[in-house]
C-alpha positions, -999 to +999 in steps of 0.1 A: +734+390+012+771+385-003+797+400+025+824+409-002+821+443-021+821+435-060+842+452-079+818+468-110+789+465-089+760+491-080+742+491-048+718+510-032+703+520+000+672+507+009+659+538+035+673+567+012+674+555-024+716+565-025+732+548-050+769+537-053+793+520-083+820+502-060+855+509-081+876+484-058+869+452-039+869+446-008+857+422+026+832+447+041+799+454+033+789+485+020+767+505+046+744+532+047+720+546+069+735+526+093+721+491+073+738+470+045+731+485+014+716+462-015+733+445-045+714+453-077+714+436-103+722+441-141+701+465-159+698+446-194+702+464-226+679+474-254+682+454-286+705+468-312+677+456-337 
């Protein structure tokens, strides 16, 4: 797991679902529950077609 928060990026907690957008970077990790919370990754979008 990346130690840097990304700047853009959602994560979320893995033992109460909460989900965060992180609006500035930083060195910590983002914690809750008292564990690292999880990087997700990009949802992809539906075809414009």
């Amino acid at each position: 797991m990346a130690d840097n928060i990304q700047l853009g990026r959602r994560y979320q907690c893995n033992t109460c679902g909460c989900m965060v957008l992180c609006t500035k970077p930083g060195n910590d990790m983002v914690e809750c529950c008292e564990s690292p919370m999880e990087l997700q990754q990009p949802r992809k979008l539906p075809s414009s077609d």
